[in-house]
mmCIF file of the N, C-alpha and C atoms, coordinates in Angstrom:
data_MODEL
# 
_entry.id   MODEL 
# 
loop_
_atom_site.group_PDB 
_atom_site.id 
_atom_site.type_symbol 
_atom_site.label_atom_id 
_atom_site.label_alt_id 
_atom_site.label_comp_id 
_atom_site.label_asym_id 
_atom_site.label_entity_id 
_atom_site.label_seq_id 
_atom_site.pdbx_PDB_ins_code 
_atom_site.Cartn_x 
_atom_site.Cartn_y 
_atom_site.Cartn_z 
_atom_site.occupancy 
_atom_site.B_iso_or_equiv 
_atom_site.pdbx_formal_charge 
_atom_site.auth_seq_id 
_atom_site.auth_comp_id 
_atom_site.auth_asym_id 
_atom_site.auth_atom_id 
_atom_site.pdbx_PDB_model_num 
ATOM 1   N N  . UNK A 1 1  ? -43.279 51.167 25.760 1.00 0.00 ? 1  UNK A N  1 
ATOM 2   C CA . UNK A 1 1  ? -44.351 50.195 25.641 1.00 0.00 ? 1  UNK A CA 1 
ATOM 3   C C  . UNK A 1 1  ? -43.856 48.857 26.161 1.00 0.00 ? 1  UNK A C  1 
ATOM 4   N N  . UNK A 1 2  ? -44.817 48.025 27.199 1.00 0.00 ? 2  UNK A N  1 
ATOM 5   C CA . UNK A 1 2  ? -44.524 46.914 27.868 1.00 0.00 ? 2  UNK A CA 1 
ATOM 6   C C  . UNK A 1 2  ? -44.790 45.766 26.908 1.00 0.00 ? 2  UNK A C  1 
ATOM 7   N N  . UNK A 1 3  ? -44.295 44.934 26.694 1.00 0.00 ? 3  UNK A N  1 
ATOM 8   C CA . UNK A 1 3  ? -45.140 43.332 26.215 1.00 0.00 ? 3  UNK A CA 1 
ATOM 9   C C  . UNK A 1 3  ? -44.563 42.403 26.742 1.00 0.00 ? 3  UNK A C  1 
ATOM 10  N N  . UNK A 1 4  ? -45.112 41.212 26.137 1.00 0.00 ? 4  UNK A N  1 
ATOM 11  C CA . UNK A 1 4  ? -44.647 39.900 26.194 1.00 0.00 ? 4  UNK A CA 1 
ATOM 12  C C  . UNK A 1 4  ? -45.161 38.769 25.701 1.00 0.00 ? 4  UNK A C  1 
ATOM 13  N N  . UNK A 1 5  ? -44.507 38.242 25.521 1.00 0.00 ? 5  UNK A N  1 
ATOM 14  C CA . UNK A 1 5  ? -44.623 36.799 24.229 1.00 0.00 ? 5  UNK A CA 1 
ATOM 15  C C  . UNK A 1 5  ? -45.056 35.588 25.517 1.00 0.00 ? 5  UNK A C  1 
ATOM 16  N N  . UNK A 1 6  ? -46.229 35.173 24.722 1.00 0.00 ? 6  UNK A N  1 
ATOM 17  C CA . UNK A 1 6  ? -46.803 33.772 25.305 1.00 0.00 ? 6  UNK A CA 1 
ATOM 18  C C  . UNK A 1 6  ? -47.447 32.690 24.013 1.00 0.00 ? 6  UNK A C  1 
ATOM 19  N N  . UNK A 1 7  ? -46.646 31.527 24.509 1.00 0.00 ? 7  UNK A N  1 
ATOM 20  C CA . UNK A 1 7  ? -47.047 30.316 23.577 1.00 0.00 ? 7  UNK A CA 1 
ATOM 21  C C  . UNK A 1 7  ? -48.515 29.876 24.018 1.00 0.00 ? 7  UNK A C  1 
ATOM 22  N N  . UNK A 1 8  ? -49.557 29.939 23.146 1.00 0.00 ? 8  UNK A N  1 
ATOM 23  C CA . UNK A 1 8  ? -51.046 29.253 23.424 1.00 0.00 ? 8  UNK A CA 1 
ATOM 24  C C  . UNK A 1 8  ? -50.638 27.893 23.945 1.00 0.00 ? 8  UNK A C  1 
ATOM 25  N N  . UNK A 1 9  ? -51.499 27.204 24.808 1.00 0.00 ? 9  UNK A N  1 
ATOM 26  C CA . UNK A 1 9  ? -51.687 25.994 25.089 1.00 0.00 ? 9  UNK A CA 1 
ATOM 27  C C  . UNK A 1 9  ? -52.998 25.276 24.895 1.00 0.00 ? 9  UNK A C  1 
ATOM 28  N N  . UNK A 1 10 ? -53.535 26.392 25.315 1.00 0.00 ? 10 UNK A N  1 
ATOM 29  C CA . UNK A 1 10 ? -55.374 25.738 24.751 1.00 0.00 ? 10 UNK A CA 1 
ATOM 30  C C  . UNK A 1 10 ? -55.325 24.558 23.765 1.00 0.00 ? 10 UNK A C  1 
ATOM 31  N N  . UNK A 1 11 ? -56.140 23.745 23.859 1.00 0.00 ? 11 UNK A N  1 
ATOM 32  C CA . UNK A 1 11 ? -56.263 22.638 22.720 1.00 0.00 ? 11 UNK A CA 1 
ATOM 33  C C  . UNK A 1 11 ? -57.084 23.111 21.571 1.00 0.00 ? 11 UNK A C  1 
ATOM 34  N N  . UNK A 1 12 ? -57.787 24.198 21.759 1.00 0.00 ? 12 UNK A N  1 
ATOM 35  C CA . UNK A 1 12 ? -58.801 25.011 20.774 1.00 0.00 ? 12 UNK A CA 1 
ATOM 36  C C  . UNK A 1 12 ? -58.029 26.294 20.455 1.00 0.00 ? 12 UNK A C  1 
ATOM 37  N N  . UNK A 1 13 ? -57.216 26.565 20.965 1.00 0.00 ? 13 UNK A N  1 
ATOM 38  C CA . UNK A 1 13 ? -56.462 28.238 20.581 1.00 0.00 ? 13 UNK A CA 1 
ATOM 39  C C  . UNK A 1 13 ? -57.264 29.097 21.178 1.00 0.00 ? 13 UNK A C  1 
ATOM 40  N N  . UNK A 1 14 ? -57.116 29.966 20.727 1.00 0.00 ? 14 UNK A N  1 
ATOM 41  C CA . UNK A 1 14 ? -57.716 31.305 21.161 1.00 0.00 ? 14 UNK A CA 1 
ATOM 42  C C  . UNK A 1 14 ? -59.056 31.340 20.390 1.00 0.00 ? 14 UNK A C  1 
ATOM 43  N N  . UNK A 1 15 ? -60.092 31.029 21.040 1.00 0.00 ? 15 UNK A N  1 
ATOM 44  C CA . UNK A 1 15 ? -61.469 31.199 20.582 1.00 0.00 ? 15 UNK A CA 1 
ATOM 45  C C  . UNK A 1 15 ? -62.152 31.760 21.223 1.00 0.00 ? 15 UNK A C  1 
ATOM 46  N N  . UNK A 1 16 ? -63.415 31.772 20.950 1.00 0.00 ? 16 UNK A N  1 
ATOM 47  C CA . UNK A 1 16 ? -64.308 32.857 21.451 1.00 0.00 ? 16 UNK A CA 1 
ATOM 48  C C  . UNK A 1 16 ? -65.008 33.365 22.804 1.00 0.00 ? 16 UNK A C  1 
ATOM 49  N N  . UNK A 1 17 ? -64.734 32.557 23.510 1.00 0.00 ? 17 UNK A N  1 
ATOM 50  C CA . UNK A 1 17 ? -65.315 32.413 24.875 1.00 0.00 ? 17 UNK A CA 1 
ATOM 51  C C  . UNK A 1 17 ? -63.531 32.993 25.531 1.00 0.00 ? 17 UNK A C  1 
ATOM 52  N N  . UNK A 1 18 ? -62.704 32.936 25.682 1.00 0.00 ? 18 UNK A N  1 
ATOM 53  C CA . UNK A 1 18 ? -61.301 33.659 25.878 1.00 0.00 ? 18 UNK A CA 1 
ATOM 54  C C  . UNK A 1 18 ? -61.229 34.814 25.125 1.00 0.00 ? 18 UNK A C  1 
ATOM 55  N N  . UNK A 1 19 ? -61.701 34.976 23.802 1.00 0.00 ? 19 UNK A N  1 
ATOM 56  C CA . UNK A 1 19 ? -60.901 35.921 23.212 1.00 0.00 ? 19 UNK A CA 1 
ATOM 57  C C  . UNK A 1 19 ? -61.994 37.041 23.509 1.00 0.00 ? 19 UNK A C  1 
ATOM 58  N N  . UNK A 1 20 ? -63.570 37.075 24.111 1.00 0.00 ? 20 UNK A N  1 
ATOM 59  C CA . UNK A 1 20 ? -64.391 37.589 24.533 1.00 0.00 ? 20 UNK A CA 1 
ATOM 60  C C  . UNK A 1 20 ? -64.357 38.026 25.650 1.00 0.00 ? 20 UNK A C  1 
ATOM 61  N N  . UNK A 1 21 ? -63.332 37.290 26.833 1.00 0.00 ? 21 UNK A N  1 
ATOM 62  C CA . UNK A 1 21 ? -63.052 37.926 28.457 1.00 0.00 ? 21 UNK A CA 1 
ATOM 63  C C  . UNK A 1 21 ? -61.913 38.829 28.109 1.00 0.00 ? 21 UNK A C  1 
ATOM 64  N N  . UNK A 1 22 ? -61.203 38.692 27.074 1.00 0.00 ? 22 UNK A N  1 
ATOM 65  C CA . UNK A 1 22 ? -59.702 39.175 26.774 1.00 0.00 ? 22 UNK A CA 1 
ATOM 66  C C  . UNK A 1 22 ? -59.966 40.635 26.273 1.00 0.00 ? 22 UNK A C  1 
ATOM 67  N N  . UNK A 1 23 ? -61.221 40.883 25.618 1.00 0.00 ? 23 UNK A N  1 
ATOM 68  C CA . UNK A 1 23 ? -61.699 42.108 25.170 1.00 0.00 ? 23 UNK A CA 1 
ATOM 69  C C  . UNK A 1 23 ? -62.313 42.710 26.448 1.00 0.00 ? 23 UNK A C  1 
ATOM 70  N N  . UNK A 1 24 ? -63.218 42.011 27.107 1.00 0.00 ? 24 UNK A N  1 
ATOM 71  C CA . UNK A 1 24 ? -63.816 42.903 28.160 1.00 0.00 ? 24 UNK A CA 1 
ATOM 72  C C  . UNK A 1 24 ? -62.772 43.094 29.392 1.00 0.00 ? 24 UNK A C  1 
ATOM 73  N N  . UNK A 1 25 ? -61.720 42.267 29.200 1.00 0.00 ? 25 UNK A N  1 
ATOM 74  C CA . UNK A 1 25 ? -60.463 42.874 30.133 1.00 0.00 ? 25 UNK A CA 1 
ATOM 75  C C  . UNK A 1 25 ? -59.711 44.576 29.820 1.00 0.00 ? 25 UNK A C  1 
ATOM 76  N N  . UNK A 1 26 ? -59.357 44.124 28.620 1.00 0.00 ? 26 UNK A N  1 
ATOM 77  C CA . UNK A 1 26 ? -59.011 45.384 27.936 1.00 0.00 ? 26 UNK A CA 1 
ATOM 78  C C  . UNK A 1 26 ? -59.763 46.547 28.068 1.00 0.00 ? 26 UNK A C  1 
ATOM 79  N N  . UNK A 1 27 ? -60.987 46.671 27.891 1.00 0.00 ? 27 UNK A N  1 
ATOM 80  C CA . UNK A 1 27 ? -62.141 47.438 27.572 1.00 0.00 ? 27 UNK A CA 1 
ATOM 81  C C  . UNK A 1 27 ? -62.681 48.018 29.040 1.00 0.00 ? 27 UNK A C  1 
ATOM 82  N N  . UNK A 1 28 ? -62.369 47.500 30.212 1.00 0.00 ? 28 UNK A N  1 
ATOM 83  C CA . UNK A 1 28 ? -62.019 48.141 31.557 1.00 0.00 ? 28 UNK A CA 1 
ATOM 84  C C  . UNK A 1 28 ? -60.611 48.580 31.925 1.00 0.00 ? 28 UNK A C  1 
ATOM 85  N N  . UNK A 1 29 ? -59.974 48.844 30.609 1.00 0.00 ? 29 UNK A N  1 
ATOM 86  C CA . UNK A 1 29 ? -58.868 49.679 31.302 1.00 0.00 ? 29 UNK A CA 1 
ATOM 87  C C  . UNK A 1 29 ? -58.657 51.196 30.404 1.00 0.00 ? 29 UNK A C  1 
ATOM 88  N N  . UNK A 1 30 ? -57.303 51.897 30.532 1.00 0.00 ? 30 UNK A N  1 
ATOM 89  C CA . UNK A 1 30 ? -57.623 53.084 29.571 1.00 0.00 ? 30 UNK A CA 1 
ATOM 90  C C  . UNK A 1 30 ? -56.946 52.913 28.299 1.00 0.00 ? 30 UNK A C  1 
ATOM 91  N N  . UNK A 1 31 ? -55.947 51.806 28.823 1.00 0.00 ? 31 UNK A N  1 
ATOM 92  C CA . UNK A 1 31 ? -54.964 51.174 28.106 1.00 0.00 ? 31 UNK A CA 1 
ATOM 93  C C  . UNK A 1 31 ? -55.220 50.674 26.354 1.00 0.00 ? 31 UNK A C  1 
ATOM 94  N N  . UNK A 1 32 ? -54.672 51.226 25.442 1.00 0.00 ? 32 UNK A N  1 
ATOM 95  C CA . UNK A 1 32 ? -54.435 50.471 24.461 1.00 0.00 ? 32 UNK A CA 1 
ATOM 96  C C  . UNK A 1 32 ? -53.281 49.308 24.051 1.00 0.00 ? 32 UNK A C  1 
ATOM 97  N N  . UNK A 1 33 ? -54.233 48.180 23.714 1.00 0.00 ? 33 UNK A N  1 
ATOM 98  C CA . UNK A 1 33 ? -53.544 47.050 23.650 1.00 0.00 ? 33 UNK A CA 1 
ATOM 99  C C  . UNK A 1 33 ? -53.236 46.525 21.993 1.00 0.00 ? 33 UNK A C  1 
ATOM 100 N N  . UNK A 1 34 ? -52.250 45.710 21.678 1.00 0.00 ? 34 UNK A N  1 
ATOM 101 C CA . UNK A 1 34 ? -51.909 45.159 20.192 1.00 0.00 ? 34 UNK A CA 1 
ATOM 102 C C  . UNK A 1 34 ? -51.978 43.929 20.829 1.00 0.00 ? 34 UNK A C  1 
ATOM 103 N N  . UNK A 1 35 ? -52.595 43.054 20.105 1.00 0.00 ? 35 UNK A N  1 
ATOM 104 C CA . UNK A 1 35 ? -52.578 41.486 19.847 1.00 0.00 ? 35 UNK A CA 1 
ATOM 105 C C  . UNK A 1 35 ? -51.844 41.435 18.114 1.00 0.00 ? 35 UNK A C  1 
ATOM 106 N N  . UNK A 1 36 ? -50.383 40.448 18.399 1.00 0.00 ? 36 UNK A N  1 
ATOM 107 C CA . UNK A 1 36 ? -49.449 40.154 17.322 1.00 0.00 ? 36 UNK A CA 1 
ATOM 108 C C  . UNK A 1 36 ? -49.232 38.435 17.157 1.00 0.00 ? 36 UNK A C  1 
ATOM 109 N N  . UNK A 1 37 ? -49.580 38.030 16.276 1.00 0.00 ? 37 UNK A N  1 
ATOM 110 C CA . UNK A 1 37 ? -48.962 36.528 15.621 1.00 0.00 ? 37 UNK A CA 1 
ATOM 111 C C  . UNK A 1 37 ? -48.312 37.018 14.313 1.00 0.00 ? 37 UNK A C  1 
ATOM 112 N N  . UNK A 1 38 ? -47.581 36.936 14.166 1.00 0.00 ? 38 UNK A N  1 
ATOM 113 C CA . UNK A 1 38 ? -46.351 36.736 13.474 1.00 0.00 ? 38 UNK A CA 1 
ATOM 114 C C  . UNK A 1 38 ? -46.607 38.096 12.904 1.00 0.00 ? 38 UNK A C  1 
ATOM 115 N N  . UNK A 1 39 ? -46.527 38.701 11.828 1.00 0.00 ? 39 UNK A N  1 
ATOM 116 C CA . UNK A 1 39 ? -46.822 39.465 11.016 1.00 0.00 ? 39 UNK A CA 1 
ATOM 117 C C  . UNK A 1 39 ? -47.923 40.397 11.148 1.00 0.00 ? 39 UNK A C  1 
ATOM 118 N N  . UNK A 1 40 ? -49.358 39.866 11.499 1.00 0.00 ? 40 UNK A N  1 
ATOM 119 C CA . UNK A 1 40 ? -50.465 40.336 11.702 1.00 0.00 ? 40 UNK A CA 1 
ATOM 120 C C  . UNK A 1 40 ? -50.476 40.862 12.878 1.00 0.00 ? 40 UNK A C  1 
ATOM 121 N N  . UNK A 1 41 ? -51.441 42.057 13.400 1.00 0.00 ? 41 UNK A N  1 
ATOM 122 C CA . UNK A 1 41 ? -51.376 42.228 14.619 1.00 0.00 ? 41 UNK A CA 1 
ATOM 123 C C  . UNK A 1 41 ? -52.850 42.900 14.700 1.00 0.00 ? 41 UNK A C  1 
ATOM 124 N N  . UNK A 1 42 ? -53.514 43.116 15.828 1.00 0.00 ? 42 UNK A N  1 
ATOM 125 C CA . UNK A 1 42 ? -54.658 43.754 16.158 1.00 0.00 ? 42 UNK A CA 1 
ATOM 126 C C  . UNK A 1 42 ? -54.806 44.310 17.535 1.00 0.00 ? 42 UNK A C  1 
ATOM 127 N N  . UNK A 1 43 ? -56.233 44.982 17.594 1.00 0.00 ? 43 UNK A N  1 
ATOM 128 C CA . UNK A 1 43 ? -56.386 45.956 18.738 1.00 0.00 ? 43 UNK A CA 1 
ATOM 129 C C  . UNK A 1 43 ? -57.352 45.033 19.441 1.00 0.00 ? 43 UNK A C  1 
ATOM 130 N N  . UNK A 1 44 ? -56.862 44.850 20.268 1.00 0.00 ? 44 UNK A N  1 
ATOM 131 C CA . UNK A 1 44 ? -57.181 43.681 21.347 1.00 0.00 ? 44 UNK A CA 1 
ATOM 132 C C  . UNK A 1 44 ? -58.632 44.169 22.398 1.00 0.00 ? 44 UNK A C  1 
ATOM 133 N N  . UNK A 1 45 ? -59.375 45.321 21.758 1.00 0.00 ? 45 UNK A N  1 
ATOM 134 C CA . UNK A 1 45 ? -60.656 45.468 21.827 1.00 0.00 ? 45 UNK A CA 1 
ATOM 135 C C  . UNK A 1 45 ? -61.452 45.297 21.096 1.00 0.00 ? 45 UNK A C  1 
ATOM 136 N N  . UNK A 1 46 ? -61.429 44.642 20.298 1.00 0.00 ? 46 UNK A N  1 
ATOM 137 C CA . UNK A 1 46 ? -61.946 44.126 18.754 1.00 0.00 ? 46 UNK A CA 1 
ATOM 138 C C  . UNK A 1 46 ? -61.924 42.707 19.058 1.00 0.00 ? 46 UNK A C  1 
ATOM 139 N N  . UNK A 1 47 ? -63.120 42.158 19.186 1.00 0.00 ? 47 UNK A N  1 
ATOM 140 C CA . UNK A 1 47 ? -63.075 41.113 18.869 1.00 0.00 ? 47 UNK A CA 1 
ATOM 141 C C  . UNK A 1 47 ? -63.036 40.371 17.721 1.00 0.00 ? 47 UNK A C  1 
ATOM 142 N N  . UNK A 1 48 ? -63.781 40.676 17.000 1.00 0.00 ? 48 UNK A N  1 
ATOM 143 C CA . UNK A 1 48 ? -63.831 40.295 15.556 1.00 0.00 ? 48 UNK A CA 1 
ATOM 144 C C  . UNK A 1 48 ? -62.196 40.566 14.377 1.00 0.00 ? 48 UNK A C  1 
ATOM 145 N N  . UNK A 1 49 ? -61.622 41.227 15.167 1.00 0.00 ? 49 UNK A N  1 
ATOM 146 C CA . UNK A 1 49 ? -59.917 41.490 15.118 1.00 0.00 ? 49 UNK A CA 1 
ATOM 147 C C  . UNK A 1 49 ? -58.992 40.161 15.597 1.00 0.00 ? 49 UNK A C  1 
ATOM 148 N N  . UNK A 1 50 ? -59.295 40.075 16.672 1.00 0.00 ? 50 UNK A N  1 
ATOM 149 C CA . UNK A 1 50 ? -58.875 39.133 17.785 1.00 0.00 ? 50 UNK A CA 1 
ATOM 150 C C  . UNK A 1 50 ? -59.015 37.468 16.914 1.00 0.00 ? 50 UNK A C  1 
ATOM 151 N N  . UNK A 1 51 ? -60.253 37.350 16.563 1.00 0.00 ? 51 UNK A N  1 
ATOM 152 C CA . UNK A 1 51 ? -60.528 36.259 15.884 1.00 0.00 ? 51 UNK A CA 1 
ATOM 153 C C  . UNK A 1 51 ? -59.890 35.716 14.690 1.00 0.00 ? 51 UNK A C  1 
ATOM 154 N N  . UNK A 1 52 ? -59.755 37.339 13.971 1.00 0.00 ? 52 UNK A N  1 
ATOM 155 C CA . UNK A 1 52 ? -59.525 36.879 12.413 1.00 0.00 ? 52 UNK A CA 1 
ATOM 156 C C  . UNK A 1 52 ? -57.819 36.764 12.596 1.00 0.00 ? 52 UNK A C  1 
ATOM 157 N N  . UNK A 1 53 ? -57.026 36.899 13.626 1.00 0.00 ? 53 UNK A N  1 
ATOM 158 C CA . UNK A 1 53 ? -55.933 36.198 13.805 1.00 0.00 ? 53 UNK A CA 1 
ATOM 159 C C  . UNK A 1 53 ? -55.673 34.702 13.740 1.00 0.00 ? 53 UNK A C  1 
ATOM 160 N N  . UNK A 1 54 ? -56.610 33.771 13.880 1.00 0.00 ? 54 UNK A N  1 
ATOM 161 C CA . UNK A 1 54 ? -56.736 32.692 13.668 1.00 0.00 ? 54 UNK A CA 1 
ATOM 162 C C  . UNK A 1 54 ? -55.316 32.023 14.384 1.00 0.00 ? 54 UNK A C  1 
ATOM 163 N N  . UNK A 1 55 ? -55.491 32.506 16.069 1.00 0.00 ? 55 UNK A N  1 
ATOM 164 C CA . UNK A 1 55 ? -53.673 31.741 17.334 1.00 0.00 ? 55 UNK A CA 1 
ATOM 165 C C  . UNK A 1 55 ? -55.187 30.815 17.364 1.00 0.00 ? 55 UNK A C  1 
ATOM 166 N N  . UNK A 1 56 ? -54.104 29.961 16.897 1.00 0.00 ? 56 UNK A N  1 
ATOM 167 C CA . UNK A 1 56 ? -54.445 28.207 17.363 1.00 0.00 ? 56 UNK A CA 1 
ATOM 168 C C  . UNK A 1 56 ? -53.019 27.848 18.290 1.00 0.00 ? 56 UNK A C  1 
ATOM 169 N N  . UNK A 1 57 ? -53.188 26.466 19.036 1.00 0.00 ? 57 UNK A N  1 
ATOM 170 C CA . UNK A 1 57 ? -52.296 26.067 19.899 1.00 0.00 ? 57 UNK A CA 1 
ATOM 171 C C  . UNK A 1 57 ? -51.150 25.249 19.478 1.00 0.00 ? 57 UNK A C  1 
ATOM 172 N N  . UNK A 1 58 ? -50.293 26.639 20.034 1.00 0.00 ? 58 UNK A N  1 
ATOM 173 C CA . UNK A 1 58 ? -48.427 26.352 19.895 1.00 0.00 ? 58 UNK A CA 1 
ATOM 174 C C  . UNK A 1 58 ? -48.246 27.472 19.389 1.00 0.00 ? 58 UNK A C  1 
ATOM 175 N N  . UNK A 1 59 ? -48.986 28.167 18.974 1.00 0.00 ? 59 UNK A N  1 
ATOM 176 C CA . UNK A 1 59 ? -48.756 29.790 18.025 1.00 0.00 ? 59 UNK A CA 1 
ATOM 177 C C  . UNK A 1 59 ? -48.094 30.714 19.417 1.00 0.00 ? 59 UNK A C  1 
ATOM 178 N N  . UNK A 1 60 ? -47.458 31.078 18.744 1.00 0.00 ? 60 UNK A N  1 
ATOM 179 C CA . UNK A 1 60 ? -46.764 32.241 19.797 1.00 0.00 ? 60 UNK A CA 1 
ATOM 180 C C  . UNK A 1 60 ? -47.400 33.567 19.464 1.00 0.00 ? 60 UNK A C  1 
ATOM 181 N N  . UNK A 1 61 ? -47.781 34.441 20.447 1.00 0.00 ? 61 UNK A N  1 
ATOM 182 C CA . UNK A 1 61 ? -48.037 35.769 20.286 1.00 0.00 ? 61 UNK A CA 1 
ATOM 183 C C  . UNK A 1 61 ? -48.130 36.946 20.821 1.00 0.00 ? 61 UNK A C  1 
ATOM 184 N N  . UNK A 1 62 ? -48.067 38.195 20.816 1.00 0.00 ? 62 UNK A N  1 
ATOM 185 C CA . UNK A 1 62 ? -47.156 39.320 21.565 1.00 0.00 ? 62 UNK A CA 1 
ATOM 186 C C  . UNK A 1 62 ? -47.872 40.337 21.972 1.00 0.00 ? 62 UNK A C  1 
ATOM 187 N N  . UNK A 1 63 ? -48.059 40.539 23.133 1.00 0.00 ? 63 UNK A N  1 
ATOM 188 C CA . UNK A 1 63 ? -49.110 41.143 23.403 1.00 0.00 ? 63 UNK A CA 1 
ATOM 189 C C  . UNK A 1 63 ? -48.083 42.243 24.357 1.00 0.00 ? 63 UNK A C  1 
ATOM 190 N N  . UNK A 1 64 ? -49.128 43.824 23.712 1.00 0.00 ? 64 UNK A N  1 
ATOM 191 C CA . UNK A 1 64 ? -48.094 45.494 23.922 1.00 0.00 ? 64 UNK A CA 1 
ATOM 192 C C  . UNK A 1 64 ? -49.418 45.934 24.634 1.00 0.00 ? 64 UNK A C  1 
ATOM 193 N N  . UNK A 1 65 ? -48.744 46.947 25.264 1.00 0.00 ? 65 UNK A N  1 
ATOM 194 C CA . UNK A 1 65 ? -49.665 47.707 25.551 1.00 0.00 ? 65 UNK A CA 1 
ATOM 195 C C  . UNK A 1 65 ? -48.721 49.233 26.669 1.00 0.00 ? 65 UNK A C  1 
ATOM 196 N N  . UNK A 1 66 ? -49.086 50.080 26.839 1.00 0.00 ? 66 UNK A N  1 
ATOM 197 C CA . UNK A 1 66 ? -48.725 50.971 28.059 1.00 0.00 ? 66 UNK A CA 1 
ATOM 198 C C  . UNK A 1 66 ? -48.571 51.172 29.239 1.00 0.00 ? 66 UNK A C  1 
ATOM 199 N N  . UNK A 1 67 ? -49.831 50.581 29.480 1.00 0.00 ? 67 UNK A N  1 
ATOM 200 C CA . UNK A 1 67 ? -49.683 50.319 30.934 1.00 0.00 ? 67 UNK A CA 1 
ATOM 201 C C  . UNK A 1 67 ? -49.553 49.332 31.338 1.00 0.00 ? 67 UNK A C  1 
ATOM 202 N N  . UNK A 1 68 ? -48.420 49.577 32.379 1.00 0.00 ? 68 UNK A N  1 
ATOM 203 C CA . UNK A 1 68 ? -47.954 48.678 33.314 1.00 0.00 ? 68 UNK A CA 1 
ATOM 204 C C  . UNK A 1 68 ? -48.674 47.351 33.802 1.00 0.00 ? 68 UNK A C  1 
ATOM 205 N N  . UNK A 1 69 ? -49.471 48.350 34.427 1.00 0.00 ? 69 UNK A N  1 
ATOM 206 C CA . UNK A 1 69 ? -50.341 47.046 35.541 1.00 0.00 ? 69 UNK A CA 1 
ATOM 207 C C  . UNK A 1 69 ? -51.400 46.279 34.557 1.00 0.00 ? 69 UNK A C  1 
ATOM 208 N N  . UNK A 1 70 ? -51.881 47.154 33.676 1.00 0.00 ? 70 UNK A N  1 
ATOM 209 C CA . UNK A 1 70 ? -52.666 45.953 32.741 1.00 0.00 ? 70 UNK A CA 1 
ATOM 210 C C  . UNK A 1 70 ? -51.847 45.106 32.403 1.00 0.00 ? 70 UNK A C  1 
ATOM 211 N N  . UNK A 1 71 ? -50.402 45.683 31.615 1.00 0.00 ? 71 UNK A N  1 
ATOM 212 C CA . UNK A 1 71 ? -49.928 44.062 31.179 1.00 0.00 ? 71 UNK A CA 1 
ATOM 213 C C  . UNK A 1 71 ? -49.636 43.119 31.947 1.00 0.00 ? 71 UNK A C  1 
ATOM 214 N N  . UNK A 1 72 ? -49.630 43.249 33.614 1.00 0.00 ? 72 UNK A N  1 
ATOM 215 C CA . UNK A 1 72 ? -49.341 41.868 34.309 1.00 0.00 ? 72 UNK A CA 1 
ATOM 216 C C  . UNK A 1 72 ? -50.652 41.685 34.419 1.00 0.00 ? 72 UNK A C  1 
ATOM 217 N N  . UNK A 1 73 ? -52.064 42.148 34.463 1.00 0.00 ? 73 UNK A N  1 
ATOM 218 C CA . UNK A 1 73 ? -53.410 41.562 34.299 1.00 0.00 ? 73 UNK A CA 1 
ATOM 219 C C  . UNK A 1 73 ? -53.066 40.830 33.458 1.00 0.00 ? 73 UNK A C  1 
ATOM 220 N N  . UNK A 1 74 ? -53.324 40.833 32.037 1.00 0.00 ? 74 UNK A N  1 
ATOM 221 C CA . UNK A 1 74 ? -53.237 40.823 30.723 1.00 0.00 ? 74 UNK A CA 1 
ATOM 222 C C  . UNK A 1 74 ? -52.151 38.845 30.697 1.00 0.00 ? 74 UNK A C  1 
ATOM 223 N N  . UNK A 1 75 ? -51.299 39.096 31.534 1.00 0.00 ? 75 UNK A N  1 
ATOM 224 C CA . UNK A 1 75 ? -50.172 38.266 31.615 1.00 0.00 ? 75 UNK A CA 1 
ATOM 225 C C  . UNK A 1 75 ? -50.609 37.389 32.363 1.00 0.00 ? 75 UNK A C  1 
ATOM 226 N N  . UNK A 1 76 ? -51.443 37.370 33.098 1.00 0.00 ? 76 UNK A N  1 
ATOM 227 C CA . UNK A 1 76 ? -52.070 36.159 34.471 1.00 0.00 ? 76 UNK A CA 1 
ATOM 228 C C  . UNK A 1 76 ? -53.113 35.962 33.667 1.00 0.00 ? 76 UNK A C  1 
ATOM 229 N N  . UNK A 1 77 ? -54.183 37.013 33.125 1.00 0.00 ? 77 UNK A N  1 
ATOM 230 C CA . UNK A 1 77 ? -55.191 36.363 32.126 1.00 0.00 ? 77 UNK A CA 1 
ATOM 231 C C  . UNK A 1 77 ? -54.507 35.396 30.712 1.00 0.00 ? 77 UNK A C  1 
ATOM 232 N N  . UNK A 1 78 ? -53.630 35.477 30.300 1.00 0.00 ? 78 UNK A N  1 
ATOM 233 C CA . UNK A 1 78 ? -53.142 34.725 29.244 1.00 0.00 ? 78 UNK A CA 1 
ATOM 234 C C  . UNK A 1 78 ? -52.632 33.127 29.965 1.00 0.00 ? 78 UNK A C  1 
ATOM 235 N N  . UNK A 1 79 ? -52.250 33.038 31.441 1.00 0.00 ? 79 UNK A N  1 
ATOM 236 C CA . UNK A 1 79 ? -51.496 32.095 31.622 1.00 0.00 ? 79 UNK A CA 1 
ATOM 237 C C  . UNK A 1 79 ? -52.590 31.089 32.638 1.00 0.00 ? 79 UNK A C  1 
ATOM 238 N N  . UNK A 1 80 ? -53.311 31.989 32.831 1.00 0.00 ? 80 UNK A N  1 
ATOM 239 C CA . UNK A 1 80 ? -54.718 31.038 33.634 1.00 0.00 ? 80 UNK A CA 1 
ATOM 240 C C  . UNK A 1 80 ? -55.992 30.385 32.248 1.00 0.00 ? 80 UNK A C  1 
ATOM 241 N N  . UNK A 1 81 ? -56.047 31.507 31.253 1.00 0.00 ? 81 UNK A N  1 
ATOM 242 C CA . UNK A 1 81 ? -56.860 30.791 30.131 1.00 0.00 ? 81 UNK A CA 1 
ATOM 243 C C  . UNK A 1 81 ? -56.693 30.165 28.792 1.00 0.00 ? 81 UNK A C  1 
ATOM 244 N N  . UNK A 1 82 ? -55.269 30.492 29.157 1.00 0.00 ? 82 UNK A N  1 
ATOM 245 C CA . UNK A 1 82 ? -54.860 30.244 27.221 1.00 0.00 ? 82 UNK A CA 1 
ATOM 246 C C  . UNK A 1 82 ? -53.550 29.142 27.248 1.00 0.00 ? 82 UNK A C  1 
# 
């Protein structure tokens, strides 16, 4: 399993208008994904998952998944919106 750790920058964190492209990213692939802040973690096709993580900005968080090529999607989508 691939991941990688990215610090939020957003001034709003991860909210709903991101954490809504971040699902329909996922949700075109075959790939299962984990969204992790610290302890907690979720299935990063869930939005309502995604949310109740509550990454505000400076939160670090770890994002897995299988496939390859999604996680460098996954990795350019985190560093162009978040």
């Amino acid at each position: 399993m691939g991941q990688f750790a990215y610090t939020i920058t957003d001034e709003i964190g991860l909210h709903a208008r991101p954490a809504g492209a971040l699902v329909k990213l996922v949700k075109e692939s075959d790939g299962a994904v984990t969204i992790s802040k610290g302890e907690k973690s979720a299935d990063a096709s869930r939005l309502m998952a995604i949310m109740g993580l509550g990454i505000r900005k400076g939160d670090e968080v770890v994002i897995a998944t299988d496939d390859e090529a999604l996680l460098e999607k996954l990795r350019k989508f985190f560093q162009d919106n978040l």
